[in-house]
Every structure is written in C-alpha cells, then in structure tokens.
C-alpha positions in Angstrom: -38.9 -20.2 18.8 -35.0 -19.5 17.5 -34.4 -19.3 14.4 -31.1 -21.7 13.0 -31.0 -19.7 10.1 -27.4 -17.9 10.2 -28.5 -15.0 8.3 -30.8 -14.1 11.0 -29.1 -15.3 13.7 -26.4 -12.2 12.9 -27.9 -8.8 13.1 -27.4 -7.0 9.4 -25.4 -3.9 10.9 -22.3 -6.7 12.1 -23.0 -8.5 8.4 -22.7 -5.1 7.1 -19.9 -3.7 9.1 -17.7 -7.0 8.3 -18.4 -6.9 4.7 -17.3 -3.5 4.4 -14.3 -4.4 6.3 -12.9 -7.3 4.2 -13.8 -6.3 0.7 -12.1 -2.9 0.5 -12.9 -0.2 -1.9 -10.4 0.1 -4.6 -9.3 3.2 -3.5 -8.1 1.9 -0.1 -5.9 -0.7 -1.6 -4.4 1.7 -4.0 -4.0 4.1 -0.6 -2.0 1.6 0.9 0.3 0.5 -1.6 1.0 4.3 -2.0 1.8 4.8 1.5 4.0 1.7 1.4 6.1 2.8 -2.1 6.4 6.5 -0.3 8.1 4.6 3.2 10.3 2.9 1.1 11.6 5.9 -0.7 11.8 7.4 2.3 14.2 4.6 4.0 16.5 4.5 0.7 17.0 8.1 0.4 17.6 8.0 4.4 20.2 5.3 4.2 21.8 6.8 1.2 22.2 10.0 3.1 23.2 8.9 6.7 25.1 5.5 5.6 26.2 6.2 2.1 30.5 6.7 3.1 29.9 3.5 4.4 28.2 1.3 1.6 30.3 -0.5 -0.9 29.6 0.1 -4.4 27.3 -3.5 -4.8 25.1 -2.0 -1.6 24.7 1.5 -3.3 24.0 0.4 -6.5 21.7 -2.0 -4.9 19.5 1.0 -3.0 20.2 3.8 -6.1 18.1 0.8 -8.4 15.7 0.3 -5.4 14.7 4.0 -5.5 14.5 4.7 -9.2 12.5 1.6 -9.4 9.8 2.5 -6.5 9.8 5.5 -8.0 8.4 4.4 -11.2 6.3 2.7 -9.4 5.0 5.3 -7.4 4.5 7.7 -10.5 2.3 4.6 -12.0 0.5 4.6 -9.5 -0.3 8.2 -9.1 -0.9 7.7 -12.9 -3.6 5.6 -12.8 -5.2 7.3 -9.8 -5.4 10.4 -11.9 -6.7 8.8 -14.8 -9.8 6.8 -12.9 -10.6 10.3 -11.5 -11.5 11.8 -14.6 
C-alpha cells in the first residue's frame, strides 16, 4: 500500500540535495556578491581606459564615483570575510 505522506513519497537524498541548493551557506552569498563588485570594477576601469577621450565630463564623473564606491564596497566586504575567519 502507498504511502500519501509527501515526506516519504520523496526519497531524503532529492529532499536533501534541494535544501542544500536553495538555502546557501553564507559564504556562497558573500562569494557571489564579491564576484559581482570585482566584474564591475573591472567594466568601469575598462570603459574608462578604452572610451574615456570620448566621455563627457557628467559620464566620467559618473563611472570615477561608480568605481570608488564599489570599491568601498568590495574592501567591506573582504573586511568582514576576514573578520568571521578569525
């Protein structure tokens, strides 16, 4: 006879596996938001380098404030990773 229980009806490595999957660790979340302050650096120093004859003064004050601002970020960041491994 089946079982309509839904706890059973799943086996517990696929309860597992999906649990693991949407409730990240800390670290991954703090991972990812490095990676995405780093790739943002990255663009504004790129555009500043390869398009900065061409940007008006609005645009590259505009990118100059984006990078010294995800910078910050990015050093709180690392911050705070250095502090939770100690």
């Amino acid at each position: 006879m089946l079982d309509n229980n839904p706890l059973t009806a799943i086996p517990n490595q696929l309860t597992n596996l999906s649990l693991d999957m949407w409730s990240p660790k800390r670290s991954v979340v703090i991972d990812m938001i490095m990676v995405q302050l780093i790739s943002l650096i990255v663009l504004m120093v790129a555009v500043l380098l390869f398009k900065g004859n061409s940007l008006n003064t609005n645009e590259a004050t505009f990118f100059i404030f984006g990078l010294f601002t995800s910078l910050v970020f990015l050093s709180a960041v690392y911050g705070r990773i250095t502090q939770m491994q100690n």
